[in-house]
C-alpha positions as CSV (number, residue, x, y, z in Angstrom):
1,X,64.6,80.3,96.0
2,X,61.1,80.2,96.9
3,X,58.6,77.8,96.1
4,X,56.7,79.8,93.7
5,X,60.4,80.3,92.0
6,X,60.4,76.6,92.2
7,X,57.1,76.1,90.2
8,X,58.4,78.7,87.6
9,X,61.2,77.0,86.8
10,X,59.9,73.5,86.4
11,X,57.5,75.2,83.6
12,X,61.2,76.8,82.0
13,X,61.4,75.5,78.7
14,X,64.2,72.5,78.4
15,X,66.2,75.2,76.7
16,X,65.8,77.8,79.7
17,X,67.0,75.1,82.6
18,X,70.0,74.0,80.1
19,X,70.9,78.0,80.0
20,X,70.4,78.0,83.6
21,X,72.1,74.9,84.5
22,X,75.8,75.8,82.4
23,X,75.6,79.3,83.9
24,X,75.6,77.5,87.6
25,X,78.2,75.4,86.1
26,X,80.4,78.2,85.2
27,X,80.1,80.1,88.5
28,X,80.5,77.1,90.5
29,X,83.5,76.4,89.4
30,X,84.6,79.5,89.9
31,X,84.0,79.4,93.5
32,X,85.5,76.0,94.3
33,X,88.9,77.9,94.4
34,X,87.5,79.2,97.5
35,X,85.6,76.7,99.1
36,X,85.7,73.2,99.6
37,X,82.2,71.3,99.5
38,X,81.1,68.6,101.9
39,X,79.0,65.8,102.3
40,X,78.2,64.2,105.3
41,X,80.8,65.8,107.5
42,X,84.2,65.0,105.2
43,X,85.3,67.2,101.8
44,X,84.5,65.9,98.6
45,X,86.6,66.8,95.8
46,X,84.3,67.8,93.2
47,X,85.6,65.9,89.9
48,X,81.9,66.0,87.5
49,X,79.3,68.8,87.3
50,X,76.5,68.2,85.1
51,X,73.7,70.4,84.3
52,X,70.0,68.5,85.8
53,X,67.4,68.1,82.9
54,X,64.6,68.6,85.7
55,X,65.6,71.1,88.8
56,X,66.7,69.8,92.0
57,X,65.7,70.2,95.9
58,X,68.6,69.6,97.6
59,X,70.3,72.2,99.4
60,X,73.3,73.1,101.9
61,X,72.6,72.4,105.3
62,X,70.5,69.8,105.0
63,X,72.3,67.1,105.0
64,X,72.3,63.6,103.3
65,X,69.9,61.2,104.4
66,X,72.7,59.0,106.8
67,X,73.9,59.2,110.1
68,X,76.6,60.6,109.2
69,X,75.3,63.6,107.7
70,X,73.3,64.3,111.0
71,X,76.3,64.3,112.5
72,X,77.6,66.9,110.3
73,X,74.7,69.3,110.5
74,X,74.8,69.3,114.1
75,X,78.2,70.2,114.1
76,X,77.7,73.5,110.8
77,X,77.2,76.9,111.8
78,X,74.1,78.6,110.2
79,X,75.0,81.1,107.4
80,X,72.4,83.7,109.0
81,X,74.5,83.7,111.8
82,X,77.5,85.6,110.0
83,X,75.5,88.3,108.3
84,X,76.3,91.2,110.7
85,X,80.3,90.4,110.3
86,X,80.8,88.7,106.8
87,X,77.8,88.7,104.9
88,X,80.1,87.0,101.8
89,X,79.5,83.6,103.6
90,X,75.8,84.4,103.4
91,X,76.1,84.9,99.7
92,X,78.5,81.8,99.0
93,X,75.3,79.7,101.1
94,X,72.6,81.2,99.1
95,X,74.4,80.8,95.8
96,X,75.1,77.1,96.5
97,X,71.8,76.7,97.6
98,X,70.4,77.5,94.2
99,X,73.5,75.9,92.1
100,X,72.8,72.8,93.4
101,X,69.0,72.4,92.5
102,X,70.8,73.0,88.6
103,X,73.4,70.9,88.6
104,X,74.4,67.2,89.8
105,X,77.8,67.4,91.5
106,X,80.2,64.0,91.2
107,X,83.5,62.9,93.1
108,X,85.5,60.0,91.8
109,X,82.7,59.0,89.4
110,X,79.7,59.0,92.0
111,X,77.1,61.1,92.6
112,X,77.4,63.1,95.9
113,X,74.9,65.2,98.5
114,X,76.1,68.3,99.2
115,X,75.1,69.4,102.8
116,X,77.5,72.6,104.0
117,X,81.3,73.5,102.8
118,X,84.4,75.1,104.4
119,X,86.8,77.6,103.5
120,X,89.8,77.7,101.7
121,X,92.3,79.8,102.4
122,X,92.1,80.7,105.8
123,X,94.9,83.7,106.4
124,X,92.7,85.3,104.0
125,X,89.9,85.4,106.3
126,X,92.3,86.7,109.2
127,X,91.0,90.3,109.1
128,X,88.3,90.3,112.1
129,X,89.3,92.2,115.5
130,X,89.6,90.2,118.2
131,X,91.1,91.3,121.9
132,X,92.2,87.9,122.4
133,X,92.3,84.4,120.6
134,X,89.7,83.4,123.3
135,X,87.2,85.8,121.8
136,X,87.9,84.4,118.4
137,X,86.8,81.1,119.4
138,X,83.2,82.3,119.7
139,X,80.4,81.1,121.8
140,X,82.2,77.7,123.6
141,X,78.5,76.7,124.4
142,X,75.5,77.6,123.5
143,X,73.5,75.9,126.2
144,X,72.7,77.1,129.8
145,X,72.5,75.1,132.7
146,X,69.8,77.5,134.0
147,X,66.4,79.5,133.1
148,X,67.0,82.9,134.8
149,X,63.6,84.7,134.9
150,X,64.8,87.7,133.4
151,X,67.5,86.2,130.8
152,X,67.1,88.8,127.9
153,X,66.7,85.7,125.5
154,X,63.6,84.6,126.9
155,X,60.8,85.1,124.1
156,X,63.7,87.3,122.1
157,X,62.9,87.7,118.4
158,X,65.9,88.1,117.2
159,X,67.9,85.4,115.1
160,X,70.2,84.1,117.6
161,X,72.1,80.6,116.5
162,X,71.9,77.7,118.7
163,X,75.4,76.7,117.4
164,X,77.1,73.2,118.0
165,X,79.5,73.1,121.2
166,X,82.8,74.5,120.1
167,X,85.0,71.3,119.2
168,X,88.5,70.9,120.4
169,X,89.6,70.9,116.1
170,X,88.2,74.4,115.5
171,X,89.5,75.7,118.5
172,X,92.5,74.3,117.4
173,X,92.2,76.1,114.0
174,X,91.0,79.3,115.3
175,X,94.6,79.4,117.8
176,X,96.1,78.8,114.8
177,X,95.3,81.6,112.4
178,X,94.8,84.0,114.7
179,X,97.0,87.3,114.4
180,X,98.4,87.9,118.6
181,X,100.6,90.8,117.0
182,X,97.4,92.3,115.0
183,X,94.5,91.1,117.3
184,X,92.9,89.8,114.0
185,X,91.4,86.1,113.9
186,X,89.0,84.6,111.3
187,X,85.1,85.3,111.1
188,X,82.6,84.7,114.3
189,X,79.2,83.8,113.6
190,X,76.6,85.4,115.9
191,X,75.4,82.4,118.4
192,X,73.4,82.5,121.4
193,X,75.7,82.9,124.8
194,X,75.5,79.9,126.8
195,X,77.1,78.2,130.1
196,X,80.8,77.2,128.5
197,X,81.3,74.8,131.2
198,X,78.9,72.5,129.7
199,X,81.3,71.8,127.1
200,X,83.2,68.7,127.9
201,X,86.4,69.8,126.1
202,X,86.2,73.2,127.8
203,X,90.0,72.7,129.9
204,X,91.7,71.5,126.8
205,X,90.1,74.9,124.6
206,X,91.3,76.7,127.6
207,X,94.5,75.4,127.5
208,X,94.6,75.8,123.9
209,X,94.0,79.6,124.0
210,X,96.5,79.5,127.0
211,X,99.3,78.5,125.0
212,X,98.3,80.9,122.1
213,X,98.5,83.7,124.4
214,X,101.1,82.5,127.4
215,X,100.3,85.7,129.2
216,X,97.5,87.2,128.7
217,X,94.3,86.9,131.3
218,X,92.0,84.1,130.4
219,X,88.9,85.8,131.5
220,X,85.3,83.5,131.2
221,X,81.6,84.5,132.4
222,X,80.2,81.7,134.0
223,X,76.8,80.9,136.3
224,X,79.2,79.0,138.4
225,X,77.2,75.5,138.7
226,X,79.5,73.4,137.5
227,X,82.7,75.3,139.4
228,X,83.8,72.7,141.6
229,X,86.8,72.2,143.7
230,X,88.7,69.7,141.2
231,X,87.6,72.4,137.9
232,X,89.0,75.6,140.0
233,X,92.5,73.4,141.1
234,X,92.4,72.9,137.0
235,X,91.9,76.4,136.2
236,X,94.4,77.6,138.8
237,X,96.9,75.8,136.5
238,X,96.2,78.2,133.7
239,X,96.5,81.6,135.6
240,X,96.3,84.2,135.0
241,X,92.6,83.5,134.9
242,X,89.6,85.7,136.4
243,X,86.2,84.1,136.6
244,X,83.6,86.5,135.9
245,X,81.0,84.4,138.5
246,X,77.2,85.0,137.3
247,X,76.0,84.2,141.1
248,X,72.9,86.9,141.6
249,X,72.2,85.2,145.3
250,X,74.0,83.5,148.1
251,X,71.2,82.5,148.9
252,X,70.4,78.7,147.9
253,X,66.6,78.2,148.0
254,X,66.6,82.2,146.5
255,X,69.4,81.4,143.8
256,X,67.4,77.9,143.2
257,X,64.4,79.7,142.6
258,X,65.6,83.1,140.3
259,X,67.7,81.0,138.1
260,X,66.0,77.3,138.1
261,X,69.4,75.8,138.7
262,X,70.1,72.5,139.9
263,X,73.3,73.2,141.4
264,X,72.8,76.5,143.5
265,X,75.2,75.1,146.3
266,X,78.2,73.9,144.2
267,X,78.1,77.8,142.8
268,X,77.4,79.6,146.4
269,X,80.8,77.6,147.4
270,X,82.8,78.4,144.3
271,X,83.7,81.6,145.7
272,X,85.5,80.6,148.9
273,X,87.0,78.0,146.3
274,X,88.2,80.7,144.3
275,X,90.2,82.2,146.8
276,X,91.5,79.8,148.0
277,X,93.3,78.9,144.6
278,X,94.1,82.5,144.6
279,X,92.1,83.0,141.1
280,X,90.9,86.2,140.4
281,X,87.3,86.7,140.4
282,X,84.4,88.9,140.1
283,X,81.0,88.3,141.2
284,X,77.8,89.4,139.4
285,X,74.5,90.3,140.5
286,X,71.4,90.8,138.5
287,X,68.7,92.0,141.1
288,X,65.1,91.2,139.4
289,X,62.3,92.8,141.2
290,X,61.0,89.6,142.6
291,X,64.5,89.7,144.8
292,X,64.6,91.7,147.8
293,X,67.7,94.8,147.9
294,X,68.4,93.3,151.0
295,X,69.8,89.9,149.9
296,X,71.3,91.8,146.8
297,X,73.4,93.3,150.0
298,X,73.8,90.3,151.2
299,X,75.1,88.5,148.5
300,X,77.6,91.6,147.7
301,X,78.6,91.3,151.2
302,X,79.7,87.3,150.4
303,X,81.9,88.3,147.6
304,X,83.6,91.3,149.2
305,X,84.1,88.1,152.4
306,X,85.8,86.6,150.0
307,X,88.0,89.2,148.1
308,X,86.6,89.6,144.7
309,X,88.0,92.2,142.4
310,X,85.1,93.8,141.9
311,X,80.9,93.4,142.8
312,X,78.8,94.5,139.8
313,X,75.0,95.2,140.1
314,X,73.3,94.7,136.6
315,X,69.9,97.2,136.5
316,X,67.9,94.4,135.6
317,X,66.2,94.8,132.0
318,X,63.3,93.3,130.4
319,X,61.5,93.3,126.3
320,X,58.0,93.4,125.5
321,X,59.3,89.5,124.6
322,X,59.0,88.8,128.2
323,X,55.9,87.4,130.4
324,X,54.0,90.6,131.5
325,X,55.1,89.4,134.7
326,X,58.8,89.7,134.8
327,X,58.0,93.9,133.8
328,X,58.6,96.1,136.9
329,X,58.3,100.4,137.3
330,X,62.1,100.9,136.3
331,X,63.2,104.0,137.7
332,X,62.2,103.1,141.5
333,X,63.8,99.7,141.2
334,X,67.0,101.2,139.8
335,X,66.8,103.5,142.6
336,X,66.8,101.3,145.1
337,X,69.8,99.3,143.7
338,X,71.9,102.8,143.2
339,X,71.3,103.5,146.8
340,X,72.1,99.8,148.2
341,X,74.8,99.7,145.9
342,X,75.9,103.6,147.9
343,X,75.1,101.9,151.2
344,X,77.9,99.2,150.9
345,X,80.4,101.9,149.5
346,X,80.5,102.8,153.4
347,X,81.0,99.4,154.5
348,X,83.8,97.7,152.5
349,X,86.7,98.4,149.9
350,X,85.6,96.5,147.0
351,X,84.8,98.3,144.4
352,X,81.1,98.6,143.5
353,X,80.1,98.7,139.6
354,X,76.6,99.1,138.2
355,X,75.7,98.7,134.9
356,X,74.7,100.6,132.6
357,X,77.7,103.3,134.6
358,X,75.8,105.9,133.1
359,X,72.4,105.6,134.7
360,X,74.1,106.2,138.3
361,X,77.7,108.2,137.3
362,X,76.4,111.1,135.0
363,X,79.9,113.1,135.5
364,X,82.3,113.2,132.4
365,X,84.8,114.2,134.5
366,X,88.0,111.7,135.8
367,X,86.3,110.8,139.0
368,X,87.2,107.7,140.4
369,X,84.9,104.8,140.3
370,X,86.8,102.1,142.3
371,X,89.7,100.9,144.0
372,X,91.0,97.7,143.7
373,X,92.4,96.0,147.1
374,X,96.0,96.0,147.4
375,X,96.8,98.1,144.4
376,X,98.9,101.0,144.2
377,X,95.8,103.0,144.7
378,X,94.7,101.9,147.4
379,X,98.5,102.3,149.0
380,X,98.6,105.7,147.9
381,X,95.3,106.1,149.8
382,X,93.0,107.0,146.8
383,X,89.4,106.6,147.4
384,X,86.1,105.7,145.6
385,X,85.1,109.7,144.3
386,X,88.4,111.4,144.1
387,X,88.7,113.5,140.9
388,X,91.9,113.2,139.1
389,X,93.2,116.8,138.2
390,X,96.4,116.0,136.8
391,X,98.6,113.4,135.6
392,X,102.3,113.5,134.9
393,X,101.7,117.3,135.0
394,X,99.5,117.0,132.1
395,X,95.8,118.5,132.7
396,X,92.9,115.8,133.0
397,X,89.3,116.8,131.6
398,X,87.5,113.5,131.7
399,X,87.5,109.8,132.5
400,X,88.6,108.9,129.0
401,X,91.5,111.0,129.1
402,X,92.9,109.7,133.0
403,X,92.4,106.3,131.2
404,X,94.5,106.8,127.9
405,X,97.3,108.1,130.6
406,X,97.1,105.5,133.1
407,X,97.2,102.9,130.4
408,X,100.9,101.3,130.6
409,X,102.1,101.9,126.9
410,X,103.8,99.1,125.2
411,X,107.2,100.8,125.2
412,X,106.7,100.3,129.7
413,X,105.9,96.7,129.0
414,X,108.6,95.7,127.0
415,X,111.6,97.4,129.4
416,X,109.6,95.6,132.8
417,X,110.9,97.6,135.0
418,X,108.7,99.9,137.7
419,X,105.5,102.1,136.3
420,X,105.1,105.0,137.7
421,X,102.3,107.5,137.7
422,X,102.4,110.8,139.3
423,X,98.9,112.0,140.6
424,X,97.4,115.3,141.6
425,X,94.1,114.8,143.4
426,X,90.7,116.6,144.3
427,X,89.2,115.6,147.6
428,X,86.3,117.7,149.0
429,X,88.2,121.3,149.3
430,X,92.0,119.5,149.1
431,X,93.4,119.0,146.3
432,X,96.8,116.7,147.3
433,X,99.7,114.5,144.9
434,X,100.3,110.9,145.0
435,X,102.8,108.7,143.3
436,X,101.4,105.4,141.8
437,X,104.6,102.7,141.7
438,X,103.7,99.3,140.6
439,X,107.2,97.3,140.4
440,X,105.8,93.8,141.8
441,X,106.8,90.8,140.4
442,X,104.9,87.3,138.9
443,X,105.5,85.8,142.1
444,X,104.4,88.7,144.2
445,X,100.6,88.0,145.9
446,X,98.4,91.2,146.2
447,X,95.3,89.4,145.9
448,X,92.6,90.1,144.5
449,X,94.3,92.9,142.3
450,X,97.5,90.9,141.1
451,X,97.7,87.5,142.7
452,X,100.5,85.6,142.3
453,X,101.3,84.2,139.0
454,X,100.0,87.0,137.1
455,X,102.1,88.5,135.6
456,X,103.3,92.4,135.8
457,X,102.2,93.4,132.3
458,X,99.4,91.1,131.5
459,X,96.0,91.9,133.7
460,X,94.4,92.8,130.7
461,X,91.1,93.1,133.0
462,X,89.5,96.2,131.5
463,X,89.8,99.5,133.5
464,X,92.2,98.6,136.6
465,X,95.4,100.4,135.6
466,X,97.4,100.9,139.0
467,X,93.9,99.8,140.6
468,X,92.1,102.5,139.6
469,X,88.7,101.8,137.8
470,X,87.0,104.5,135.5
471,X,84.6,103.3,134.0
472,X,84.1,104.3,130.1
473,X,83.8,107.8,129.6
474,X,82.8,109.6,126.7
475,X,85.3,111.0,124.4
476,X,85.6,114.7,123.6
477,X,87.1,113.5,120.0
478,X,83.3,111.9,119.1
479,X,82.6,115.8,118.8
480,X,85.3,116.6,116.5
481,X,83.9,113.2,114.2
482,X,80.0,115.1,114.0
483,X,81.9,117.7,112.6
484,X,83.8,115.8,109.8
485,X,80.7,113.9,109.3
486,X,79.0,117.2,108.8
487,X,81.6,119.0,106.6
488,X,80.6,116.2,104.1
489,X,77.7,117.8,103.8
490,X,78.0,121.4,102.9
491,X,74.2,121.8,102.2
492,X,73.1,120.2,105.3
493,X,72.0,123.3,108.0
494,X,69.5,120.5,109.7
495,X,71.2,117.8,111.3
496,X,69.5,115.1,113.4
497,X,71.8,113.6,116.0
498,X,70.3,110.4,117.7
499,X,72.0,109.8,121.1
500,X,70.3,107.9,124.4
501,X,68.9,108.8,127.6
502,X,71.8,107.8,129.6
503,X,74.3,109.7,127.1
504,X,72.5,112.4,126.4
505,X,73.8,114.6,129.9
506,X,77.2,113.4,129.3
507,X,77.1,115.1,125.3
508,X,76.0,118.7,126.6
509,X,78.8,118.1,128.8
510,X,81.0,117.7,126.6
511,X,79.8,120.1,124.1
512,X,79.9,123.0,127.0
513,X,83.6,121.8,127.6
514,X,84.6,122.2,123.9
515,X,82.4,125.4,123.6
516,X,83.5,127.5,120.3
517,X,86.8,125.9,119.7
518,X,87.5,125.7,116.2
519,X,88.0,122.2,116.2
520,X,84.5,121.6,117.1
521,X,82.3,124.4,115.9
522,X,79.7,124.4,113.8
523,X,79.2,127.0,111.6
524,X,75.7,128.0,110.4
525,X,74.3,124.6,111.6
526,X,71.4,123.7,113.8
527,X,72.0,120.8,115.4
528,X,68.7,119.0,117.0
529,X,69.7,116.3,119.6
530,X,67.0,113.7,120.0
531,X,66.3,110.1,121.3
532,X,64.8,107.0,118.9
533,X,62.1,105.0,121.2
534,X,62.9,101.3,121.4
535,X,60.3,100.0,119.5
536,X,61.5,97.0,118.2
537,X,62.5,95.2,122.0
538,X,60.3,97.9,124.0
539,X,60.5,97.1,127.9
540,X,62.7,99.5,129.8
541,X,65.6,99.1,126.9
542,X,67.3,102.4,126.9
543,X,71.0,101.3,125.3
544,X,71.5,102.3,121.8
545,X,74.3,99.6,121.1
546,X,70.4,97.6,120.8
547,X,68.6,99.9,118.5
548,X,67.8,98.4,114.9
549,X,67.1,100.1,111.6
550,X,63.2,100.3,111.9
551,X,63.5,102.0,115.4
552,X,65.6,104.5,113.5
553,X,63.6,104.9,110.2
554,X,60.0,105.4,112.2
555,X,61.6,108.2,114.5
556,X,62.4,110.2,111.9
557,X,59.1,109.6,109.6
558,X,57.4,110.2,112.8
559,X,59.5,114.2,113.3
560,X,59.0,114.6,109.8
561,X,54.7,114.2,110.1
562,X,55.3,116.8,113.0
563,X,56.6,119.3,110.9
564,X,60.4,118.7,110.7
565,X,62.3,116.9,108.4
566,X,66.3,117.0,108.6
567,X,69.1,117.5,105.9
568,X,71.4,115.5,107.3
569,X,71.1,111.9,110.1
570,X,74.0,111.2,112.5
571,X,73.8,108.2,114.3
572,X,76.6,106.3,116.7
573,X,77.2,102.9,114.5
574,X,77.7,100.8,117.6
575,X,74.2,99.3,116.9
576,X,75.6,97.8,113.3
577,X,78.3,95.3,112.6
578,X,81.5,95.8,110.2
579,X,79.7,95.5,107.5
580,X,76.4,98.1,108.5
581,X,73.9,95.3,110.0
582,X,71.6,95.6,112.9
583,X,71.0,92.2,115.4
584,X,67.8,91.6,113.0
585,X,70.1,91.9,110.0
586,X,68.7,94.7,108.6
587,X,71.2,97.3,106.7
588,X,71.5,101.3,108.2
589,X,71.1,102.0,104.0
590,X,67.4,101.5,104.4
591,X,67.3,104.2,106.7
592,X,68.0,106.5,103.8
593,X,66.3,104.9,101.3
594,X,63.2,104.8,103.3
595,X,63.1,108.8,104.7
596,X,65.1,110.3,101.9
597,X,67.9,111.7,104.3
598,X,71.4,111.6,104.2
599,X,72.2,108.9,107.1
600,X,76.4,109.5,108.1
601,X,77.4,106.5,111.1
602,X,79.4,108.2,113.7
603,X,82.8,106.6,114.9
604,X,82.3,105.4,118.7
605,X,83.5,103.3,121.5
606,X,80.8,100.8,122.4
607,X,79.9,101.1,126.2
608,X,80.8,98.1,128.2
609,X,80.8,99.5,132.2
């Protein structure tokens, strides 16, 4: 309620608020069957509501005046963080919020301060995907330890939630109700990623999601600083663990100054750490232009010293949010990382990832990406640009397809016996066949890619089946959805499709591949591919998983003032949540309310490596 609601109430007729007041009444306790109210951190079992005679000021989240309602707030999630996935808590806050200015709420007689509430009924709210009960937990913390110059929250506009430190209770909870057979766990609200090792309970979460999910990898992004030698000896007693390790430089005075961090050294000597516990790790570098290419060699040189799984080079990114100084010229910087990142591919194994993939790997077809040290791959002699032409005797068009069939399948995992792949191969002019065997054991050690105590089954790390790594490809069936979308349609002969620049190549790739195949083609349609300009963050932004609604609706305003206005919009939904929000919280409906055009979200696989 605003305040100029506010002022028209108070000038309501006695009548009016009474009107007002029973019909808050009657809905509020209609509610309480799902939600329990508290006040000052503890339920109160609402036994009185009476309608105010003058209206109220009090709402949820603002807790009581007492110490003990500080403590409480501190410890609530905001409702605006859960719009994008379950906008009904949004609507139970903002309905409370102007109940309580209506009514006087009592619990045994006394009059109580209502300051957040809880839900009731949690299997209900089991209906989220999740990978892993780790992911359910949410943000652990939402502090850093460090100020990285280019940290994409810097000036960000968006409305990220500076949550309280996940406690040890909802962790608790969240293991509880969450679904290991159907990957589903309850709601997560959207918080602002932060160092999770600044959580003081962080080993006993850990060890909470460990016995959840006995098996699966625990894997954790970290900046490292507070890695030292007695945390790693803890977390080598919950392997299988990889430690995704945020380290940008080995060098100290360099690492010091890119990421203000007070504990450069205790990072820089995590790695050797690492492997020495034999814990899987990956290390991470994010080259800002202020960083020479030369000590982003250097520090990718480190971690292949030390055997990580993998070295990935983030193209550094930056808003218009940011100081006018962190901005660089993108394309020659990006460059220059692509070709260090080609330079070390000569001098070691480890496998080299940049990310976005598609900025340096514009090739939709199965061409290998990485090999993982002592994998099956690598003993079968496959190589970082091979091209997988077969598998199992079955024909390979693209990366998505080798991935699906390198996948073990749950019916493999459950007889745990030997997986075998055969391979035929395209190197150069020879096209050769390999046999991929994986029958080691949990006690086997073929570190980095299975270390011992991992288990056969369970390296859930993304993309390393047999120790191959693709990384994602685009999907020849996201064709066969524009069709359906567009057989919805049977006026539309104009359909926009938005796409990006780094997908763009890879969809008249596919589109060539499919040619006229009846699955795919479009009859009597003219299809006009275009790109949305990233208005909203601006910078060098180019991912559309980070467009929002506006960026959307003032692209096609701004065809239609050139002369061409659309029957039909197709965009990929990975820039909305479940329930059709952007990151700002705007809904994809305003796009067609606001241009007049039919707006159909396609079906996609968000882009990860």
């Amino acid at each position: 309620m605003t305040s100029s609601d506010k002022h028209t109430a108070k000038g309501l007729s006695a009548e009016i608020r009474q009107g007002i007041g029973h019909l808050a009444k009657h809905i509020l306790e209609k509610v309480l069957p799902v939600i329990d109210l508290e006040s000052g951190g503890e339920v109160v079992r609402i036994d009185g509501i009476f309608v105010r005679r003058e209206p109220g000021t009090q709402r949820p989240g603002t807790a009581a005046p007492s110490s003990k309602a500080k403590v409480s707030t501190e410890g609530y999630d905001k409702l605006a963080s859960y719009k994008s996935q379950e906008p009904r808590l949004v609507m139970l806050g903002n309905f409370l919020q102007h109940m309580i200015q209506c009514t006087e709420l009592q619990s045994e007689g006394k009059k109580v301060e209502i300051d957040g509430f809880r839900l009731k009924n949690l299997p209900f709210w089991v209906r989220y995907p999740q990978p892993r009960v780790l992911d359910n937990f949410g943000e652990i913390c939402s502090w850093c330890s460090c100020s990285c110059e280019i940290c994409f929250l810097k000036g960000t506009a968006t409305e990220y939630t500076k949550k309280a430190m996940l406690s040890v209770v909802e962790a608790r909870t969240r293991a509880k109700y969450f679904s290991t057979e159907k990957k589903l766990g309850l709601p997560v609200g959207h918080a602002q990623p932060g160092e999770p090792f600044l959580n003081p309970r962080i080993m006993d979460i850990l060890r909470i999601a460990r016995n959840a999910e006995p098996g699966l990898l625990l894997d954790i992004t970290t900046n490292a600083d507070f890695l030292t030698e007695k945390v790693i000896q803890e977390l080598a007693g919950l392997k299988p663990v990889c430690i995704v390790v945020s380290i940008n430089s080995a060098n100290g005075p360099l690492r010091r100054k890119i990421m203000r961090s007070d504990h450069a050294e205790v990072a820089i000597k995590a790695i050797p750490l690492l492997r020495e516990a034999g814990i899987q790790f990956v290390g991470s570098i994010v080259g800002p232009a202020s960083v020479p290419v030369e000590d982003i060699a250097e520090t990718a040189r480190y971690l292949d010293r030390y055997s990580a799984l993998q070295v990935r080079l983030l193209l550094p990114g930056f808003t218009r949010f940011h100081p006018k100084e962190v901005a660089f010229d993108t394309l020659p910087r990006w460059g220059d990382i692509v070709k260090t990142a080609q330079q070390l591919r000569q001098e070691f194994s480890t496998p080299i990832m940049i990310q976005p993939g598609f900025f340096w790997n514009q090739d939709i077809s199965a061409v290998l990406d990485g090999i993982y040290r002592n994998s099956p791959a690598e003993r079968a002699g496959l190589k970082f640009g091979d091209r997988i032409v077969e598998i199992d005797g079955q024909i390979i068009i693209t990366k998505a397809e080798a991935s699906d069939l390198l996948r073990v399948t749950p019916e493999e995992r459950a007889q745990r016996g030997c997986f075998r792949r055969s391979l035929k191969v395209e190197r150069g002019d020879e096209i050769f066949e390999v046999e991929l065997r994986d029958d080691s054991a949990v006690e086997d050690d073929f570190y980095p890619y299975k270390p011992a105590g991992y288990g056969l089954c369970d390296r859930s790390f993304r993309g390393q089946y047999f120790g191959i790594h693709l990384i994602d490809g685009f999907r020849l069936e996201s064709l066969k959805t524009i069709k359906e979308s567009i057989d919805k349609h049977p006026g539309a002969r104009k359909v926009l499709l938005f796409t990006t620049p780094l997908a763009k190549n890879l969809f008249a790739q596919a589109a060539m591949i499919v040619g006229r195949s009846p699955e795919f083609k479009l009859d009597s349609v003219e299809l006009h591919v275009t790109l949305a300009e990233q208005r909203f963050w601006g910078g060098n932004i180019m991912i559309g998983d980070l467009h929002v609604v506006q960026d959307y609706i003032d692209h096609i305003l701004m065809l239609e003032k050139g002369g061409y206005r659309p029957d039909l919009v197709l965009i990929p939904r990975s820039f909305v949540g479940e329930w059709g929000f952007d990151v700002l919280g705007g809904s994809y409906s305003e796009i067609e309310r606001k241009t007049g055009v039919p707006v159909e979200l396609l079906t996609n696989v968000r882009v990860m490596m």
